[in-house]
C-alpha positions in Angstrom: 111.1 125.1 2.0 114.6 126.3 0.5 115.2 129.0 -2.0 116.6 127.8 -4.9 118.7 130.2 -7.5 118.7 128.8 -11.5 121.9 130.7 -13.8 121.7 129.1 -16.6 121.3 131.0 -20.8 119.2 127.6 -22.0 115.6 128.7 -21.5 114.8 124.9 -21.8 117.2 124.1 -18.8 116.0 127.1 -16.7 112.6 125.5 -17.3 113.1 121.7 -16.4 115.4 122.8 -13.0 112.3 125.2 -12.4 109.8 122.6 -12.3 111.9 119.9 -10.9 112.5 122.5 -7.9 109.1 122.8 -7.6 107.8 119.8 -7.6 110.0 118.9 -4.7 108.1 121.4 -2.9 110.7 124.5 -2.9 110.9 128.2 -4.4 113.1 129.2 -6.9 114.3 132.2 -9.1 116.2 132.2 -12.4 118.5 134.6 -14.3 119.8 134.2 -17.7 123.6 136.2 -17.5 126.2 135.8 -14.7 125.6 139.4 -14.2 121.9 139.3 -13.7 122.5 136.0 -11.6 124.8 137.4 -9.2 122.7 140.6 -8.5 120.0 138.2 -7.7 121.9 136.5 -4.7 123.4 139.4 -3.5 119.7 140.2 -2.9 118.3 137.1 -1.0 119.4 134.0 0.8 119.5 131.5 -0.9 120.1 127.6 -0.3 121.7 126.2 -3.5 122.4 127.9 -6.8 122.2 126.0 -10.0 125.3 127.6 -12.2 125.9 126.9 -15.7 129.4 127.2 -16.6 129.5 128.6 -20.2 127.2 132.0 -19.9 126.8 135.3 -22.6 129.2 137.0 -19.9 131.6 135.0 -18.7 132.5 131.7 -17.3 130.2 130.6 -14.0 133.1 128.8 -12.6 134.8 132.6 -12.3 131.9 133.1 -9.9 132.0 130.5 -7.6 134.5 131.9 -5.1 131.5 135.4 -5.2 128.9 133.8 -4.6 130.3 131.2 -1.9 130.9 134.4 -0.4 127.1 135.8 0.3 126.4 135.8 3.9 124.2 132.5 3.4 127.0 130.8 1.8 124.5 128.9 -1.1 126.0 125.1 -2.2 126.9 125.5 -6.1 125.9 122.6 -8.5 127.3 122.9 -11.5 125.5 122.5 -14.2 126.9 122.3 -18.3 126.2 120.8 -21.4 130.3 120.8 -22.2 132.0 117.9 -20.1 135.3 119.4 -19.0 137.4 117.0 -16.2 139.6 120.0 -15.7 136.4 122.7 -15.0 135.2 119.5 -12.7 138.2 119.3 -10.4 138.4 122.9 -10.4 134.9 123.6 -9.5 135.5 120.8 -6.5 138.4 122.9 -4.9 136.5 125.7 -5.1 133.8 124.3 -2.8 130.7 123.2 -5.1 128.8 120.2 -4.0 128.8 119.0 -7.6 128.8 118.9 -11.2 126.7 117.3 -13.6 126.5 117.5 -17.3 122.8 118.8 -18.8 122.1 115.6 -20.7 121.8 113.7 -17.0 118.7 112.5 -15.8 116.5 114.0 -13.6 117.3 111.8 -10.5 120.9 112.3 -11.3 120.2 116.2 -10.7 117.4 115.4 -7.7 119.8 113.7 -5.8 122.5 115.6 -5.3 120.4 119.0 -5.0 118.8 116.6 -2.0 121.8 115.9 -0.3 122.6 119.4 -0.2 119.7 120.3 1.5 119.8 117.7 3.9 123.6 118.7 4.4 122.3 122.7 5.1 119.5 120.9 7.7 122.3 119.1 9.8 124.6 122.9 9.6 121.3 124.7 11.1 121.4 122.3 14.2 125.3 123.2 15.0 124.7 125.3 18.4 126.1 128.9 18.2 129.2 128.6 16.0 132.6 129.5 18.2 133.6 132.9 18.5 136.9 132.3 16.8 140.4 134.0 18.3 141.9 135.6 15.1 144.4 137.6 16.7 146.9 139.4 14.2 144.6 138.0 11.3 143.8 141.9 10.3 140.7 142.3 7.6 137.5 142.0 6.6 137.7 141.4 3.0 135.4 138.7 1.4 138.8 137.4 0.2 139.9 136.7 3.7 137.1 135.7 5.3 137.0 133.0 2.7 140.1 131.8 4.7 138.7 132.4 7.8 135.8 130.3 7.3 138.3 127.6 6.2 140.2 128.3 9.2 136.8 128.0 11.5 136.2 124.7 10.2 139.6 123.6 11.1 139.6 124.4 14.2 137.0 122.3 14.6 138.3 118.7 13.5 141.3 117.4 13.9 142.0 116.4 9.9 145.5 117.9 8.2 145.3 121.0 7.5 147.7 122.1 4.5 148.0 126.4 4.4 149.3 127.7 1.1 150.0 131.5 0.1 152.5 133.6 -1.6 155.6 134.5 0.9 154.4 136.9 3.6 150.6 136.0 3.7 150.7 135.1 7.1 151.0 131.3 7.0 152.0 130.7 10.6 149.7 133.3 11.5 146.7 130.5 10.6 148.7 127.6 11.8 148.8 129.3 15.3 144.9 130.4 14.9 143.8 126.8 14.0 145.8 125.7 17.3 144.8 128.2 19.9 141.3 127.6 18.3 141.6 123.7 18.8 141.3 121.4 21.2 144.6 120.9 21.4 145.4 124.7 22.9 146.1 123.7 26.2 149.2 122.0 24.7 152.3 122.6 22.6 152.4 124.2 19.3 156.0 122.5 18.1 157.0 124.4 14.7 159.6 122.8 12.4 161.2 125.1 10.1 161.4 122.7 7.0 163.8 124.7 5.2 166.8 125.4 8.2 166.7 121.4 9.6 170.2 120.2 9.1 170.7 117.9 6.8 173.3 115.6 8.6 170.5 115.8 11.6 167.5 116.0 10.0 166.0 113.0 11.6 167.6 113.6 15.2 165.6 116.8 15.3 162.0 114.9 14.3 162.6 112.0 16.0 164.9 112.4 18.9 168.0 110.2 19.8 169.4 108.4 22.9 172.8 108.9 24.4 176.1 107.5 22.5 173.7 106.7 19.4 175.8 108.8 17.5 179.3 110.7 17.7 178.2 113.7 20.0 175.2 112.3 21.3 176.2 113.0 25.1 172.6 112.5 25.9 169.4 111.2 25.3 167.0 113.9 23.2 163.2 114.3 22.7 162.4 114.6 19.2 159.7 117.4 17.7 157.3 115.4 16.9 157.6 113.6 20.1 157.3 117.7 22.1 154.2 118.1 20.0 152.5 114.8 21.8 148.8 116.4 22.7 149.4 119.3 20.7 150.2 120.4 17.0 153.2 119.9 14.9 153.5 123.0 12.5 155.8 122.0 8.9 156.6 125.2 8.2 157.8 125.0 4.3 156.8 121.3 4.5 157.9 121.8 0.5 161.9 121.5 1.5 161.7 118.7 3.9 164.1 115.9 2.0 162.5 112.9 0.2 164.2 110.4 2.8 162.6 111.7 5.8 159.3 111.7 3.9 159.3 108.5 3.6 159.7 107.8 7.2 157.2 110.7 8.2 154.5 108.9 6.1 154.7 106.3 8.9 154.7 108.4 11.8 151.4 110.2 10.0 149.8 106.7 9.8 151.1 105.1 12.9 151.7 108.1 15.0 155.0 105.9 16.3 158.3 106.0 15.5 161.8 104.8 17.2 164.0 107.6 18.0 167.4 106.7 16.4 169.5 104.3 18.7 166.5 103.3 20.8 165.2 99.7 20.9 161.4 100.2 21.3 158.9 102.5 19.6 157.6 105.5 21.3 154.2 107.3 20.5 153.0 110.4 20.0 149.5 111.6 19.6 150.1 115.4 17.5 147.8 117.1 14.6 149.7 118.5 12.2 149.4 121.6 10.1 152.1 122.1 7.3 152.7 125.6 4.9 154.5 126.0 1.7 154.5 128.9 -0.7 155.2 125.9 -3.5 153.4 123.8 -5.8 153.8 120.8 -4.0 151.5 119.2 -7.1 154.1 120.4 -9.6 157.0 119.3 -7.2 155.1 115.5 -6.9 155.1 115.5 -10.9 158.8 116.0 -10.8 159.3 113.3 -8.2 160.7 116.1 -5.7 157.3 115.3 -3.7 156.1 112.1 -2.3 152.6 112.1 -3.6 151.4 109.5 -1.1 152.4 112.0 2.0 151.0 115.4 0.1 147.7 113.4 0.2 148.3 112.9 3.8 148.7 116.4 4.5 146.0 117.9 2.6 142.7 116.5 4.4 142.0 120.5 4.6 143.5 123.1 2.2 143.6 126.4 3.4 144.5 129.0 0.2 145.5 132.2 1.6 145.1 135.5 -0.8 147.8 137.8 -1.6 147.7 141.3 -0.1 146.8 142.5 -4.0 144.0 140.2 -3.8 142.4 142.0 -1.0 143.3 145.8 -1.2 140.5 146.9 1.0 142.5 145.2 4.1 145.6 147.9 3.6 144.5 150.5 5.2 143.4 148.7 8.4 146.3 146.2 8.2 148.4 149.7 8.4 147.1 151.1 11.5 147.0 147.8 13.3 150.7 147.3 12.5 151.9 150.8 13.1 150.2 151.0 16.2 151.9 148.0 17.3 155.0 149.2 16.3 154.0 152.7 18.2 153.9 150.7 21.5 156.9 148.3 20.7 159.4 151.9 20.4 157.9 153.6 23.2 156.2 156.3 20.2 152.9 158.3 20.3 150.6 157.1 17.9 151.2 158.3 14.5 148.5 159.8 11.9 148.7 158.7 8.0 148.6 161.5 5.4 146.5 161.2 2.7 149.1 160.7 0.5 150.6 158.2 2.5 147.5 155.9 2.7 147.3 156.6 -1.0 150.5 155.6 -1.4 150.2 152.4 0.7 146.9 151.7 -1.8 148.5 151.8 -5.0 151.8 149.8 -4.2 151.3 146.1 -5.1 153.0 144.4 -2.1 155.0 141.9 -4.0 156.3 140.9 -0.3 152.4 140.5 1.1 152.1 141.9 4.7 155.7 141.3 5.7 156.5 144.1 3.2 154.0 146.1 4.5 155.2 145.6 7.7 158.5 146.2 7.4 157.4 149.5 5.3 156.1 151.0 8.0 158.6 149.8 10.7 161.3 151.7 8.3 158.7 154.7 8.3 158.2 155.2 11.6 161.5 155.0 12.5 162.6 157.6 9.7 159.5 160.1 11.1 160.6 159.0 14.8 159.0 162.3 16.6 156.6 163.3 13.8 153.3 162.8 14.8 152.5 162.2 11.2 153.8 159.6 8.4 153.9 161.4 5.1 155.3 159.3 1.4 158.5 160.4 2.3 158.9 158.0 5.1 158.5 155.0 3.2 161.7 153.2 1.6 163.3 154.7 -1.5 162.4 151.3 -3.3 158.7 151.9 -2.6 158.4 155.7 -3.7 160.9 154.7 -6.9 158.6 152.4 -7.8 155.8 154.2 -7.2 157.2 157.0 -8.8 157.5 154.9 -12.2 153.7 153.5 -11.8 152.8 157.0 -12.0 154.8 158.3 -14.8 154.0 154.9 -16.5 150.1 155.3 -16.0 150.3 159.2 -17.2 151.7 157.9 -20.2 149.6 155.1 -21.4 146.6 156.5 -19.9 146.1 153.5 -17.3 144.0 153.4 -14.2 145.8 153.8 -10.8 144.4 150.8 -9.3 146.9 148.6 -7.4 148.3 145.6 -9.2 149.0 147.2 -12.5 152.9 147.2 -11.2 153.3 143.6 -12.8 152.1 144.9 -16.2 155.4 146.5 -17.5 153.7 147.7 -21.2 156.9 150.4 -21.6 160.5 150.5 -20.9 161.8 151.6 -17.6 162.3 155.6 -17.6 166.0 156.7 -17.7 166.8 156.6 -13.7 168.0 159.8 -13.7 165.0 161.0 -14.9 162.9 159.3 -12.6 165.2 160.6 -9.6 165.1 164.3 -10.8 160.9 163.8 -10.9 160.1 162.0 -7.9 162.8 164.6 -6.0 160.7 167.8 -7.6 157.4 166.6 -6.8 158.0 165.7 -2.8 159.8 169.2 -2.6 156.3 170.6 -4.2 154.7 168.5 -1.7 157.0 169.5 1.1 156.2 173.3 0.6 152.8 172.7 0.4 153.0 171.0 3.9 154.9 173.1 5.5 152.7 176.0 4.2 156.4 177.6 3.0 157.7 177.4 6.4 161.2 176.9 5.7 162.3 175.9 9.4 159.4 173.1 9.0 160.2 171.6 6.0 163.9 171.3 6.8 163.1 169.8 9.9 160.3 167.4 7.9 162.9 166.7 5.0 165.9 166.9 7.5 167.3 169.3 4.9 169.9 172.2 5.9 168.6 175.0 4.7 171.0 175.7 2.2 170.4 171.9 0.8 166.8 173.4 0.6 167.4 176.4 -1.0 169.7 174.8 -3.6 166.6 172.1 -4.4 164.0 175.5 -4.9 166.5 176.6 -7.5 167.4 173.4 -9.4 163.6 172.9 -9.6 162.5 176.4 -10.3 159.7 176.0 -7.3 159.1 179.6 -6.4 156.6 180.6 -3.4 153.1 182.1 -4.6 152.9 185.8 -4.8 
């Protein structure tokens, strides 16, 4: 007997599902709002979720993604009385098991909500899913382990996997993941950086070469895709591999053989392959700068990877794990965060993902070097500038200092001086404080002389408590 989940505003749709579930010998539960639907599963297990798309607050398709995300992972039908081909596809690649318009017949809404059943019986029987090796995947967002569960699953088979994500996401991070998970550990992972492959060699590098095949050729070389037989072949940026070796690396996908140039007789190689791009290779196919026959070859799996704004609640434990690493890597102590420096950390966006993040705290550790503590200071001057503005921005409009509102630019840019003079007054106010007015501290903090210090007191008019 499954548990069954109605969200649906049409009292006469709630009712026919109700008894249709019913009758086929299961339980179900019904909510009117998106709100009231998703408190629901938050609360219980449940098997499949009937979700209407058009509700009093909000669009169900908006939900999708949240409620996929409940530990028993409910298959969505959608359910509408407005046919929308866009909504469809969209509702698809988010991972519902299907949509069907409200004027279908009953069998045309037993069926599928069968076959999902039947589909959740066949999961149960899996033995003990893997324990799977994330190493350097940091996080526990429900954002991520969206991914992660995508990246399971991979592991798993050995379809295409295409991985796609802003710059900095950590796209080879999952292409390494899905191999070491695979199969296919015990053998090479070849990665191919689309994006450097010289032009004039392009195909020498996938496919290898014999000797005298070409001026230079003083001997015979094994292709990449030939190193990868047994293992995986990683397309990194798979986006800026040119449209005539597309063409010919269709084949090898179909055939897995190809003749490495000046050789008589095909060779084989038996590889997976896992591409990444931070493109739209759908937009890039539309303007013919994309062979839509490979990209379908590619994309058995789809892998979307969220941007570090996507999934705040991973910063702070992303930090620690990368500046502990970093710790080790110069022969460092550990070092603690301030509160204002994990606060600071919170409320930047990360344009640059987890690279920037990483390379923040690489420059702050290195500025602190024997400080046991990393304090705002630390962090690039193109950070705290920016941060800086957010704040005086926010103060003025009265926004919220949640991170992400850095992409909202609703007033001008402050005068830089300005901005200097206001983001230099406020760290020596929170330098003193620090330091508890030890001047010998906070020049050594600051790396201020202490007539540099002095001079700063004045221009700002900071004076020590009485």
């Amino acid at each position: 007997m499954a548990d069954t989940l109605i969200i649906d505003d049409d009292e006469g749709m709630r009712y026919t599902l109700s008894v249709l579930v019913t009758q086929l010998g299961h339980n179900v539960s019904c909510a009117c709002s998106l709100q009231e639907g998703i408190q629901t599963a938050s609360s219980k297990d449940f098997d499949v979720v009937f979700l209407d798309v058009n509700l009093p607050d909000g669009n169900g398709l908006s939900a999708l993604p949240r409620l996929k995300s409940f530990p028993s992972q409910p298959e969505i039908i959608i359910i509408t009385g407005y046919g929308n081909p866009d909504g469809a596809a969209l509702a698809m690649q988010t991972g519902a098991w299907d949509y069907i318009e409200k004027g279908a017949r009953l069998k045309e809404i037993s069926l599928p909500f069968t076959r999902a059943l039947e589909y959740r019986e066949e999961k149960r029987k899996y033995i003990r899913p893997p324990v799977l090796n994330r190493e350097g995947i940091i996080g526990s967002s429900a954002r991520l382990q969206e991914s992660l569960d995508l990246l399971t699953q991979a592991s798993g088979s050995d379809a295409a996997v295409l991985i796609t994500g802003e710059t900095g996401t950590g796209k080879e991070l999952f292409a390494r993941a899905i191999h070491r998970n695979s199969r296919r550990s015990g053998k090479d992972l070849v990665v191919v950086d689309c994006a450097a492959l010289p032009e004039n060699l392009v195909e020498s590098v996938l496919f290898g070469h014999e000797k005298g095949s070409f001026t230079g050729a003083d001997r015979s070389e094994e292709g990449l895709i030939k190193q990868a037989d047994g293992g995986t072949l990683f397309l990194d940026e798979v986006g800026e591999l040119p449209l005539k070796i597309q063409k010919a690396f269709l084949r090898v996908l179909q055939e897995h053989s190809f003749r490495p140039i000046g050789a008589r007789k095909e060779i084989h190689s038996n590889f997976r392959v896992v591409s990444a791009t931070n493109q739209d290779l759908d937009f890039m196919v539309s303007r013919g700068r994309f062979r839509q026959d490979l990209l379908f070859r590619l994309q058995s799996m789809i892998i979307r990877l969220p941007a570090l704004r996507e999934r705040p609640q991973d910063i702070g434990e992303l930090a620690r794990y990368y500046a502990d690493k970093l710790c080790v890597r110069y022969g460092l102590k550990t070092k603690d965060f301030s509160p204002e420096f994990l606060e600071a950390l919170n409320k930047y966006p990360w344009p640059g993902n987890v690279r920037e993040l990483i390379n923040a705290l690489e420059r702050s550790i290195s500025m602190a070097h024997e400080l046991s503590t990393l304090f705002p200071i630390h962090l690039p001057p193109h950070i705290r500038a920016d941060l800086a503005r957010i704040s005086i921005q926010r103060r003025d409009t009265g926004q919220s200092t949640e991170a992400g509102g850095f992409e909202k630019r609703r007033v001008p840019l402050p005068n830089l001086q300005t901005l200097l003079e206001t983001t230099e007054r406020q760290y020596i106010q929170d330098l003193v404080s620090f330091a508890g007015w030890d001047i010998k501290k906070a020049c050594s903090v600051s790396g201020l002389s202490r007539s540099r210090f002095y001079e700063r007191l004045k221009k700002h008019q900071i004076q020590r408590p009485a």
